[in-house]
KEKE-3310 file (N, C-alpha, C; in steps of 0.2 Angstrom, whole numbers, plus 5000, padded with zeros to 4 digits):
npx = (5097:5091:5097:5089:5099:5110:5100:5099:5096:5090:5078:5059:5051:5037:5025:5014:5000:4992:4982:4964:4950:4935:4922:4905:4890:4878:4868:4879:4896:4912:4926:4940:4953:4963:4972:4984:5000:5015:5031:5040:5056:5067:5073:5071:5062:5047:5039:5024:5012:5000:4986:4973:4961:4967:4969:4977:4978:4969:4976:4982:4977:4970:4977:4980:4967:4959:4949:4929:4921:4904:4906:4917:4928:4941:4944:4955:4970:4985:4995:5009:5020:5032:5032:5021:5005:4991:4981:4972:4974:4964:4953:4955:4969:4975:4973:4982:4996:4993:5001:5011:5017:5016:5016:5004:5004:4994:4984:4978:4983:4975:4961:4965:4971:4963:4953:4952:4958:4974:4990:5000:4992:4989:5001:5006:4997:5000:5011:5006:4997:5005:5017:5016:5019:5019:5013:5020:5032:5028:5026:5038:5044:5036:5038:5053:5050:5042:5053:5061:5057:5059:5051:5050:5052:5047:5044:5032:5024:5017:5003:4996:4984:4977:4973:4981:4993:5002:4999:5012:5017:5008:5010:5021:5018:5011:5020:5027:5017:5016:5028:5031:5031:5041:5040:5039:5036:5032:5018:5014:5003:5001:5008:5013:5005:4996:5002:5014:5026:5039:5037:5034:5046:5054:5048:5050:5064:5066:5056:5065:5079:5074:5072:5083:5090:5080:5081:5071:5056:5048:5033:5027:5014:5010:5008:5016:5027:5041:5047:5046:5057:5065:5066:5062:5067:5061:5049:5030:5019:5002:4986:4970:4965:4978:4993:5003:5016:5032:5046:5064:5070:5079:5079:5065:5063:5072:5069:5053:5040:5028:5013:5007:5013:5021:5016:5012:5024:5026:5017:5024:5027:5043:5054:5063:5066:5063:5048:5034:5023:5007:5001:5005:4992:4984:4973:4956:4947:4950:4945:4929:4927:4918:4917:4927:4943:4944:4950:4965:4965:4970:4966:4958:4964:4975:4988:4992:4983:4975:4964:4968:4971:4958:4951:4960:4967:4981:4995:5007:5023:5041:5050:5063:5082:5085:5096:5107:5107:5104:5104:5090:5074:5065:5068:5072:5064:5044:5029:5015:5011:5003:5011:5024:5037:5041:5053:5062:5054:5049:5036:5019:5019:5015:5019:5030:5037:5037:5047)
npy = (4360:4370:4386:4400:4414:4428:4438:4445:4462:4468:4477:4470:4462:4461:4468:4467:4473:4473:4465:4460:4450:4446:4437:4439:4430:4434:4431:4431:4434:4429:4430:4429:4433:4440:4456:4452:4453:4452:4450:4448:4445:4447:4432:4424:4412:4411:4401:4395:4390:4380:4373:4364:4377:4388:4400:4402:4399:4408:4420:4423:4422:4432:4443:4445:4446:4434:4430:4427:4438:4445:4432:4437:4450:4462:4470:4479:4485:4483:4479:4480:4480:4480:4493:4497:4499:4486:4485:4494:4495:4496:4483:4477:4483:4477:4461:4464:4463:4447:4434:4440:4449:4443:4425:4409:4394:4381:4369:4356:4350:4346:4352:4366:4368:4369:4359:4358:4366:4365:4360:4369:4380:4385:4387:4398:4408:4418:4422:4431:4438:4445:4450:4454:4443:4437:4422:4415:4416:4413:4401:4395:4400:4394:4381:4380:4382:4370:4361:4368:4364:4351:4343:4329:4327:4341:4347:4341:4338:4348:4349:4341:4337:4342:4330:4319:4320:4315:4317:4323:4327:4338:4344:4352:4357:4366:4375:4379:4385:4397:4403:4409:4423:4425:4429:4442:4438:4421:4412:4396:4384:4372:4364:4353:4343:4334:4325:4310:4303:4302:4311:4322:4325:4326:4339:4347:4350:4354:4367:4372:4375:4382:4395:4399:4400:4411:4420:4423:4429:4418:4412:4399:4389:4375:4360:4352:4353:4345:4349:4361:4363:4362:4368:4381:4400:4408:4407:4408:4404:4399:4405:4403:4414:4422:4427:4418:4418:4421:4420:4416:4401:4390:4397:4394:4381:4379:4386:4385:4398:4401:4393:4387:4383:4377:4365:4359:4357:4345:4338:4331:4313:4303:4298:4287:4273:4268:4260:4256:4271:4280:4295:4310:4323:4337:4345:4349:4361:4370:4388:4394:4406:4418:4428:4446:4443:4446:4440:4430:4417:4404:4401:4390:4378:4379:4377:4385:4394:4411:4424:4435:4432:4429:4441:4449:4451:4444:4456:4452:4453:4458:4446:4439:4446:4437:4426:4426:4440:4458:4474:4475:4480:4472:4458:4446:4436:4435:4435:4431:4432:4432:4427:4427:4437:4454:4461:4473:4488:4484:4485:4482:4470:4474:4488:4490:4486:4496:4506)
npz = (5179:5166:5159:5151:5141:5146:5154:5165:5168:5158:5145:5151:5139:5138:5150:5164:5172:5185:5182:5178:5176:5171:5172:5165:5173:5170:5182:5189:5194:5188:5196:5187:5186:5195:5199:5193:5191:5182:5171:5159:5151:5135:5126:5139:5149:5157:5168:5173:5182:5193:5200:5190:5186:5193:5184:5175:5161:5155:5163:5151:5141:5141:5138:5126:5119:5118:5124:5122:5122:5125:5137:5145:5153:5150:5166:5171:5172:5163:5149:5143:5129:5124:5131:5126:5128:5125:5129:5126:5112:5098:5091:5079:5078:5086:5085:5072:5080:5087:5082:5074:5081:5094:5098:5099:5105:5107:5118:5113:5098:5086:5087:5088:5072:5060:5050:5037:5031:5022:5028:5023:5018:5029:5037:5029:5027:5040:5036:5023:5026:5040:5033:5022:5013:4995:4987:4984:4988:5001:5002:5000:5012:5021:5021:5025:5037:5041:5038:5050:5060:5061:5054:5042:5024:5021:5010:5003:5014:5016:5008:5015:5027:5042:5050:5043:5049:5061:5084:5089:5077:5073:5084:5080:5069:5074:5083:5072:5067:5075:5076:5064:5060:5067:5082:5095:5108:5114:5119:5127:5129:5140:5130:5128:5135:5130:5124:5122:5131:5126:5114:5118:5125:5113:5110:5119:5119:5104:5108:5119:5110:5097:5105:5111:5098:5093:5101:5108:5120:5131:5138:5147:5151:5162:5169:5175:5184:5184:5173:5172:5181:5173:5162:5163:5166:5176:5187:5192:5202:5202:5211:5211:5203:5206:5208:5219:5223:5214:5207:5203:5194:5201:5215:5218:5219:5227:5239:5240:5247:5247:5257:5247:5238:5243:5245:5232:5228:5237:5230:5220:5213:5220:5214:5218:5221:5233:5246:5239:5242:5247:5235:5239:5242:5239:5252:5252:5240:5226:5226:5223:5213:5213:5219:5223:5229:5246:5257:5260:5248:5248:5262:5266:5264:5270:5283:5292:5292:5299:5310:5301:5290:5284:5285:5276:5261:5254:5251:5236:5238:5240:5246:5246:5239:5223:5222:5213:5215:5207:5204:5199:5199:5197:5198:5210:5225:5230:5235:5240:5255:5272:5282:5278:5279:5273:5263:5270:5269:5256:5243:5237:5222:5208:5212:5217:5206:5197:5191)
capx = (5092:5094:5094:5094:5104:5111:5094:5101:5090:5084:5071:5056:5047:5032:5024:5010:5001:4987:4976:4959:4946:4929:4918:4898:4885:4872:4866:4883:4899:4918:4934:4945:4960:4963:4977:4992:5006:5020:5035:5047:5062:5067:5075:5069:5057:5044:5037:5018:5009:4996:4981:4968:4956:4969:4967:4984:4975:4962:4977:4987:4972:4967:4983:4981:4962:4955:4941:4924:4917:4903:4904:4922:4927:4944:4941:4957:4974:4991:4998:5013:5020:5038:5029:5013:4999:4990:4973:4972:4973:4959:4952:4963:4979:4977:4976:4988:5000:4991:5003:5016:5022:5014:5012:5003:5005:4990:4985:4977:4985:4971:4955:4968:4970:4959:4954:4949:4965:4981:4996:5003:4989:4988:5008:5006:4992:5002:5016:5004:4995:5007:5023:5018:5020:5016:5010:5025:5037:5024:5024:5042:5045:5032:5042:5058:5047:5041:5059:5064:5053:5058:5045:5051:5048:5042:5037:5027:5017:5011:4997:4994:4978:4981:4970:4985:4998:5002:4999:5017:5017:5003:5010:5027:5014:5006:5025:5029:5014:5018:5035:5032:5035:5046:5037:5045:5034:5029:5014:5013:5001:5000:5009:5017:5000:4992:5008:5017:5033:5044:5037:5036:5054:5054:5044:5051:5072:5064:5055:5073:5083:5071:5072:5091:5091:5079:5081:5064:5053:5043:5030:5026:5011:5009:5007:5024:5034:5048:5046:5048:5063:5070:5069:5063:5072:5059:5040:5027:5014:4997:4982:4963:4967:4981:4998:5006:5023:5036:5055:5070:5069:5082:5076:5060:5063:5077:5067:5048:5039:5021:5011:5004:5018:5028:5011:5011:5029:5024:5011:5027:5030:5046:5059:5069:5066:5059:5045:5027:5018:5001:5004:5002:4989:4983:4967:4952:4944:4951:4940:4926:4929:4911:4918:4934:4945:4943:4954:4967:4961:4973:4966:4953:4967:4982:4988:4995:4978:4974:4960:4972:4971:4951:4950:4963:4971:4989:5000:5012:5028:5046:5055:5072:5085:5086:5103:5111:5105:5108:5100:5086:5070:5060:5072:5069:5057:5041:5028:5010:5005:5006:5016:5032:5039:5043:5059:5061:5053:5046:5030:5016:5022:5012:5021:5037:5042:5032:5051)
capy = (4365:4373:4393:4405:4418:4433:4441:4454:4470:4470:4478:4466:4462:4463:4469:4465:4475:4473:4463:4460:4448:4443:4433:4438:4425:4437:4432:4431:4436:4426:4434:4423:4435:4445:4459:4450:4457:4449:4451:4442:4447:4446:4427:4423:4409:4411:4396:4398:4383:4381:4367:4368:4383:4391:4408:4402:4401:4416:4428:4424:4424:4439:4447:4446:4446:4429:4428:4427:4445:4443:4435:4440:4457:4463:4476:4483:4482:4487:4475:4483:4475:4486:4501:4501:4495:4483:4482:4501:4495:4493:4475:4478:4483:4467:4456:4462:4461:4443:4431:4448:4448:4437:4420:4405:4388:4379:4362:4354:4354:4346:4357:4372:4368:4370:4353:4360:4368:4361:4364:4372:4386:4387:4391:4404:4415:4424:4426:4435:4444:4451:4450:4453:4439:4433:4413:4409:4415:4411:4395:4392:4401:4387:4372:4380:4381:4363:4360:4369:4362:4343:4337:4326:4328:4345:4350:4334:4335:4355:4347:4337:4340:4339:4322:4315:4320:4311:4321:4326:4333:4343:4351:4356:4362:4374:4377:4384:4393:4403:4407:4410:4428:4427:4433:4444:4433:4415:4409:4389:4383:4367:4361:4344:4338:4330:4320:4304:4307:4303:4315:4327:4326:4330:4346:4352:4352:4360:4375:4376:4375:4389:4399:4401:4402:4417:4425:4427:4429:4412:4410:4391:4386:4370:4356:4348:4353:4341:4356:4369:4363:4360:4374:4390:4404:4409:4401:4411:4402:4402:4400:4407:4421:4426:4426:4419:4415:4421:4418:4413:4393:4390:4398:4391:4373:4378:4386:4388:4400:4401:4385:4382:4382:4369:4359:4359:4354:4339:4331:4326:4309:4302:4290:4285:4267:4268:4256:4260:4277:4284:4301:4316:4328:4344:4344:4353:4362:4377:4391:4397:4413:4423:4437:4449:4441:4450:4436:4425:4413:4399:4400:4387:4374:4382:4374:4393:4401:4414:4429:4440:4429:4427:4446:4454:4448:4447:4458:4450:4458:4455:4444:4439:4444:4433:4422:4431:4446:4461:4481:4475:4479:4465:4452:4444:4432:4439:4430:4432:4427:4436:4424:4429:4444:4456:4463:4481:4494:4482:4486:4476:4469:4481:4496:4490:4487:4502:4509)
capz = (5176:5159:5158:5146:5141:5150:5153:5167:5170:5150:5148:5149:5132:5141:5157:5165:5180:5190:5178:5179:5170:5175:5166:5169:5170:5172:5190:5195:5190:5191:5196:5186:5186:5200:5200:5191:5188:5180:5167:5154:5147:5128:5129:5144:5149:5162:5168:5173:5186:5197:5197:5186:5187:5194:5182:5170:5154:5155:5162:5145:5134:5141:5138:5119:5118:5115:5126:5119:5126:5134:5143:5148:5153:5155:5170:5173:5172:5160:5147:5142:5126:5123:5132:5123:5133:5121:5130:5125:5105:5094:5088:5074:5080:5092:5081:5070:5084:5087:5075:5071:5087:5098:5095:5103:5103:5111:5122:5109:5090:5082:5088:5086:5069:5053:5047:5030:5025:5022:5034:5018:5018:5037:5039:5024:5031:5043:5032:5019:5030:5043:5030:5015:5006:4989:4989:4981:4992:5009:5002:5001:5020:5027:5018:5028:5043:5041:5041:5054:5067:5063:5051:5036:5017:5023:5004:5002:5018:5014:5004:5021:5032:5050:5052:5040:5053:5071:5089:5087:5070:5073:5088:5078:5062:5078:5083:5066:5063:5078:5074:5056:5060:5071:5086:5101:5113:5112:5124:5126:5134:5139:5123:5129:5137:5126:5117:5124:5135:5121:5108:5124:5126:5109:5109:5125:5115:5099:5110:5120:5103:5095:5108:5110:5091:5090:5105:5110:5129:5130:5144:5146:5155:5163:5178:5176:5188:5181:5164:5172:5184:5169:5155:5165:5171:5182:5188:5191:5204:5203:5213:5212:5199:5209:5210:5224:5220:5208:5208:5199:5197:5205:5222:5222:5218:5234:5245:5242:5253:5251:5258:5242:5234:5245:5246:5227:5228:5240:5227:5215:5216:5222:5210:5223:5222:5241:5245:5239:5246:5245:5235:5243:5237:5244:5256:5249:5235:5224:5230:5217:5213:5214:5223:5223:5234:5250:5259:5257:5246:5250:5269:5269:5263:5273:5291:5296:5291:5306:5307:5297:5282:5284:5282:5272:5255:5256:5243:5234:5242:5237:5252:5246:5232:5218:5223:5209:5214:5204:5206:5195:5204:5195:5202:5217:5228:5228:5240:5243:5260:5278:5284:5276:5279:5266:5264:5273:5262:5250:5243:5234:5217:5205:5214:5216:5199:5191:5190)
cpx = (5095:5091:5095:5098:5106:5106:5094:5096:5090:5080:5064:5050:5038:5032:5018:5008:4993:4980:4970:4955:4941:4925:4909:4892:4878:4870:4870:4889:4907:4922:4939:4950:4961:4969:4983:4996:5011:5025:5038:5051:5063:5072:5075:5063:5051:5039:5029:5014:5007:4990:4975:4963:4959:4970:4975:4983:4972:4968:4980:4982:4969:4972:4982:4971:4958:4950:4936:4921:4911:4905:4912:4924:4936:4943:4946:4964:4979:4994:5003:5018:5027:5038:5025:5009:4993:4982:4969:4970:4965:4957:4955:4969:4980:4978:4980:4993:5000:4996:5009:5023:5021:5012:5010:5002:4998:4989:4986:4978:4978:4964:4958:4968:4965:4958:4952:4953:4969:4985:5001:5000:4988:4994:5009:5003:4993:5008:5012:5003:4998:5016:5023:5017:5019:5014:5017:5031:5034:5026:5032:5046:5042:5036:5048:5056:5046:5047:5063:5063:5053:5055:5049:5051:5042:5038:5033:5023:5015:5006:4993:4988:4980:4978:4975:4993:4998:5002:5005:5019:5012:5004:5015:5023:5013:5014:5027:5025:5015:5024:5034:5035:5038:5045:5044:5043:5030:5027:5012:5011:4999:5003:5011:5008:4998:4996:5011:5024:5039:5042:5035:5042:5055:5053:5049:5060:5071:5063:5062:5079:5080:5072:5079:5092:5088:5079:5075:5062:5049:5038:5025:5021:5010:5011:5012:5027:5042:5050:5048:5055:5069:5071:5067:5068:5068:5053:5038:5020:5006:4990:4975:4964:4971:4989:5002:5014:5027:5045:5060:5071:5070:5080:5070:5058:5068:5074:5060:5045:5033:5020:5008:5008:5023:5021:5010:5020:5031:5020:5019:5028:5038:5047:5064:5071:5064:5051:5040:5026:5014:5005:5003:4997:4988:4977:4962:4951:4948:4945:4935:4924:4922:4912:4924:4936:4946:4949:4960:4965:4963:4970:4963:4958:4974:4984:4991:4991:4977:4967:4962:4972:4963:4948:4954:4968:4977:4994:5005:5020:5035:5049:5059:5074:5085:5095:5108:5109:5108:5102:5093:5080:5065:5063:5071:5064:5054:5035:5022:5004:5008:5010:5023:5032:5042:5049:5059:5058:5049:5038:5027:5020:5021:5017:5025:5042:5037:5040:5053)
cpy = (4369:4380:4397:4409:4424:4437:4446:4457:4473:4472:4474:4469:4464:4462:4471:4468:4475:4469:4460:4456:4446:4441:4433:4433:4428:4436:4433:4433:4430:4430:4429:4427:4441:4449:4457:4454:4452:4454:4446:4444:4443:4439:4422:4419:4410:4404:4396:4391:4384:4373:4368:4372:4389:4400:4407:4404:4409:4422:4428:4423:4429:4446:4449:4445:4442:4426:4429:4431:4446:4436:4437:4447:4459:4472:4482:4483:4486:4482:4477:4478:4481:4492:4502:4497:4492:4483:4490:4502:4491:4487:4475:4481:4479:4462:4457:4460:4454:4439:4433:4444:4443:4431:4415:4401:4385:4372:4358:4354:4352:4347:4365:4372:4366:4364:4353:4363:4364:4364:4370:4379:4388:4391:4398:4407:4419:4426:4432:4439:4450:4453:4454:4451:4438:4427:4412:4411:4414:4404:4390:4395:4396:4381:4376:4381:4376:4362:4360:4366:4352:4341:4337:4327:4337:4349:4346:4335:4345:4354:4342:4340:4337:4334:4318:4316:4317:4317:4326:4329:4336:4348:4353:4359:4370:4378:4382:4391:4399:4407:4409:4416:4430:4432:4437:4440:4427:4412:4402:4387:4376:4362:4354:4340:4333:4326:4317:4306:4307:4310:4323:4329:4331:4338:4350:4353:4356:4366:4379:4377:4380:4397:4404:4402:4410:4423:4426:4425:4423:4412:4403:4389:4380:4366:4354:4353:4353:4347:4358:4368:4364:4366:4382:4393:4408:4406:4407:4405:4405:4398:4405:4413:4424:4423:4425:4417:4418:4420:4415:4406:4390:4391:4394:4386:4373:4379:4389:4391:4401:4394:4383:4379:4377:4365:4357:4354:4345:4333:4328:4321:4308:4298:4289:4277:4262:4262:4259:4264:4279:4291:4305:4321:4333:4346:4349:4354:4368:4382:4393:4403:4421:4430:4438:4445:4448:4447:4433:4419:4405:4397:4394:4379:4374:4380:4380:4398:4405:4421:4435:4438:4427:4435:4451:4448:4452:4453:4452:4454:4453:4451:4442:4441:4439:4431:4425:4437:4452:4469:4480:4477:4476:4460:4452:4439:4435:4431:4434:4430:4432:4434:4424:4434:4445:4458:4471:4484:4493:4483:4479:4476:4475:4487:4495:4490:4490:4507:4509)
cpz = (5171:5162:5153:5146:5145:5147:5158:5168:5163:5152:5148:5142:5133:5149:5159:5170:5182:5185:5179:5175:5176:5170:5170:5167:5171:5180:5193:5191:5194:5192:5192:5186:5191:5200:5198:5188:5191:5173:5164:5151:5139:5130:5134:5145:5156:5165:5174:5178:5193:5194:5193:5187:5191:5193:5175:5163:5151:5158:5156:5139:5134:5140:5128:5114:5113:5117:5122:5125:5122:5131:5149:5148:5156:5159:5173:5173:5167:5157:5143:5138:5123:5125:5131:5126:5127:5125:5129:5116:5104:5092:5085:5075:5083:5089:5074:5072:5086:5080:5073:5076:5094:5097:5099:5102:5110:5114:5116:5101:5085:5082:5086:5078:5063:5049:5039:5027:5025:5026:5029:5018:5025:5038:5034:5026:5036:5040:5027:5024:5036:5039:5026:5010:5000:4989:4988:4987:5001:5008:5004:5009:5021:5025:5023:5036:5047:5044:5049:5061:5066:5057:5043:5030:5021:5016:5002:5007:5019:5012:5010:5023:5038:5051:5050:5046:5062:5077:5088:5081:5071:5078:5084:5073:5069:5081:5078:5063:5067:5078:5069:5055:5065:5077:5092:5107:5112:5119:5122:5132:5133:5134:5122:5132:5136:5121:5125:5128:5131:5117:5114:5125:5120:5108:5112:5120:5111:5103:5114:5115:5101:5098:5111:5103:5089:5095:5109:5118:5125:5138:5145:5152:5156:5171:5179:5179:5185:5176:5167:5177:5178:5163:5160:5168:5176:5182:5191:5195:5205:5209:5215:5210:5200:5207:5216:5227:5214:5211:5203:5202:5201:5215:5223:5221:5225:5239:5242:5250:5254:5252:5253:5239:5236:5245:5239:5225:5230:5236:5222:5218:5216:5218:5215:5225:5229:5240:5242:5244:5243:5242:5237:5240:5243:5245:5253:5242:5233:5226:5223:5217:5212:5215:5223:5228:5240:5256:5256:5256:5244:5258:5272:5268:5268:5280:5295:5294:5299:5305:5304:5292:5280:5282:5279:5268:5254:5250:5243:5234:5238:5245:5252:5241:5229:5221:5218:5207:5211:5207:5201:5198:5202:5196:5209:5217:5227:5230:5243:5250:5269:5281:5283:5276:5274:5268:5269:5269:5257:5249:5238:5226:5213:5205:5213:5212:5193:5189:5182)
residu = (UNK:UNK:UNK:UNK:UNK:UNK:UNK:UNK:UNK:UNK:UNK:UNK:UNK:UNK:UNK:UNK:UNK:UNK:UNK:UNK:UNK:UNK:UNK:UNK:UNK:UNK:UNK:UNK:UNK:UNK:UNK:UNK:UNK:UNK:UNK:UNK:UNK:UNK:UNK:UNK:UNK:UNK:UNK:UNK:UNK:UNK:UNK:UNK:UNK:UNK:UNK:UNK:UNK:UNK:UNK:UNK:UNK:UNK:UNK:UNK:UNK:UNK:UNK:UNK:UNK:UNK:UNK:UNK:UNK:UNK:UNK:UNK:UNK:UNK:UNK:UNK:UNK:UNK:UNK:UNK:UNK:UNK:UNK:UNK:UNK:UNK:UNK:UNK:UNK:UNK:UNK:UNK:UNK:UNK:UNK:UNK:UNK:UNK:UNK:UNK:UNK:UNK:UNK:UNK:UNK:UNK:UNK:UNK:UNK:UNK:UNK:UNK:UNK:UNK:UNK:UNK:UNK:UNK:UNK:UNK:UNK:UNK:UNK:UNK:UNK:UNK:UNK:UNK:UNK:UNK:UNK:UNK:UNK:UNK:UNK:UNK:UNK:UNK:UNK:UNK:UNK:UNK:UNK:UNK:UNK:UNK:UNK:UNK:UNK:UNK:UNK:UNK:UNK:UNK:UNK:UNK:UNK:UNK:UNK:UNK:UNK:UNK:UNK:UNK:UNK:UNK:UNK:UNK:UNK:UNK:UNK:UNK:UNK:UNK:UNK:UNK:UNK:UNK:UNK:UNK:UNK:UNK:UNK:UNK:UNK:UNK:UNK:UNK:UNK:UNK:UNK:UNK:UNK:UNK:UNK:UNK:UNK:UNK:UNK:UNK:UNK:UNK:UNK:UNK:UNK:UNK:UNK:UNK:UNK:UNK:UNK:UNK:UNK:UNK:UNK:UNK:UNK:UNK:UNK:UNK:UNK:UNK:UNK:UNK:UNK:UNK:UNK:UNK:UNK:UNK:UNK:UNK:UNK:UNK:UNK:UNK:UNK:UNK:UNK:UNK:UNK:UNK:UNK:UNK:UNK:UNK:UNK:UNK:UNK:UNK:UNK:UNK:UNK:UNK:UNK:UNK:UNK:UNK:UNK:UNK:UNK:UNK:UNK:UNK:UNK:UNK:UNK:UNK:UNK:UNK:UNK:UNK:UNK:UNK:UNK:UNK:UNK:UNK:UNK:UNK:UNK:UNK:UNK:UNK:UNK:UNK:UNK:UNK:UNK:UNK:UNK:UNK:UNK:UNK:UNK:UNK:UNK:UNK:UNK:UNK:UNK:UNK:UNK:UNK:UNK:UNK:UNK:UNK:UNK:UNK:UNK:UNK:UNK:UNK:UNK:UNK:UNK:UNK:UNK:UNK:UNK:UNK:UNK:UNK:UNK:UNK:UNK:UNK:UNK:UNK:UNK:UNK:UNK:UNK:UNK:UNK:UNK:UNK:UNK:UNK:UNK:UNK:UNK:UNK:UNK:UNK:UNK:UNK:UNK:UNK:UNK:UNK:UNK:UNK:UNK)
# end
């Protein structure tokens, strides 16, 4: 398992608390993000997974306000982006900060990008915009861009449109335009999906090679397992808007502790050369999320659900140090379910590391 740099008790780049989104459909309303609170240090990769509808996408596009409101609403919460709470700035101070500072790399590269421009004016429009630039010097930033991210004859395929380029060059065009300015945080979601396992391999070395070169926090959504054993330095599980798991890789590829989270661990298959077996999947339905959760919303799939977990929602508590534990009080296990006892003292996540 690859890790990054000495990321220690930095302060994180961002931080995330008790966040809230709900999406009204007029008779009814969804809770798709219930009370998250997370963090990521400068450097540092977060690795983000849960199955789908989970609440993965919607809490990091609600973080940097990409919903289409209505019908989405964020309702509460504190996105703390070096100290400034970003869900507190105006439409235009966010989307400055959108690009500047934050960049996002998406599933799909060829619905994300502009089939009507050229990859040449798509990589330029954030350097003018939040640089500065002139054309002539945006133009030759995005030719060192192209470069930097792999692609060929990178002054020849500027004049390119993304339908001229393969799955795999259009996701390294969407790599670049999000680096362009060299953000403090890089959201990827999903970015391997939708590409071949080779040109996956590739991607995933480019974002670990970038990111030890610029230093930056990256938070990496996705269903891979295999990914995230392999580049995070912590994972971040999700399930029905929640958080129910977080930890340093390491630990919780060693010891998960919620059920979903080892039930989720159970579905990868086995290379072991062993005879044929059915795969394991995990019994039930994700829950549909109409109402606040009032329980725990793992209960109905859980073989240690009890009347404790049918009428109160657990906190996320801290239950071990971090294996290389240090006095950070954002380090640590951290573990939503009654069934694991918290440490002594410890409180719910939120509160805990409001220091």
């Amino acid at each position: 398992m690859q890790q990054g740099g000495d990321i220690g008790a930095t302060r994180p780049v961002l931080d995330v608390r008790r966040l809230k989104t709900v999406f009204n459909l007029g008779s009814a309303e969804v809770h798709a993000v219930n009370d998250v609170s997370f963090h990521v240090r400068r450097g540092e990769l977060l690795g983000v997974v849960g199955e789908s509808g989970s609440g993965k996408s919607v809490t990091m596009m609600s973080l940097v306000g990409l919903l289409a409101s209505p019908p989405a609403e964020v309702r509460g919460g504190e996105v703390l982006l070096d100290g400034i709470d970003i869900l507190k700035l105006t439409p235009r101070a966010l989307s400055d900060i959108r690009g500047a500072r934050i960049g996002f790399v998406f599933q799909d590269p060829m619905t994300s990008l502009n089939p009507v421009l050229t990859v040449g004016d798509q990589l330029a429009e954030p350097l003018i915009r939040h640089k500065g630039m002139d054309r002539r010097r945006a133009a030759a930033r995005a030719v060192e861009l192209l470069e930097m991210v792999g692609i060929p004859d990178a002054r020849a395929r500027m004049s390119g449109y993304p339908h001229q380029f393969s799955g795999g060059m259009r996701q390294r065009v969407m790599i670049a335009i999000a680096l362009a300015c060299e953000p403090d945080l890089l959201i990827a979601d999903e970015p391997t999906t939708a590409l071949d396992v080779t040109i996956q391999a590739q991607i995933i070395d480019l974002m670990q090679d970038l990111r030890q070169k610029l230093g930056m926090a990256v938070i990496w959504i996705t269903h891979d397992l295999g990914v995230v054993a392999e580049i995070a330095d912590r994972v971040m599980v999700m399930y029905g808007g929640q958080v129910v798991e977080e930890a340093p890789v390491r630990d919780l590829f060693a010891a998960p502790r919620h059920p979903y989270t080892r039930a989720l661990l159970r579905t990868v298959p086995a290379l072991d050369g062993a005879r044929l077996h059915r795969l394991n999947t995990i019994e039930g339905q994700p829950p549909i999320l109409f109402e606040a959760p009032g329980a725990c919303s793992f209960r109905h799939r859980c073989d240690h659900a009890d009347a404790q977990c049918a009428c109160v929602n657990p906190d996320c508590c801290k239950v071990a140090a971090a294996r290389d534990a240090t006095d950070d009080p954002k380090s640590g296990h951290f573990v939503a379910c009654h069934h694991v006892p918290a440490l002594p003292g410890a409180e719910a996540r939120a509160v805990a590391v409001d220091a």
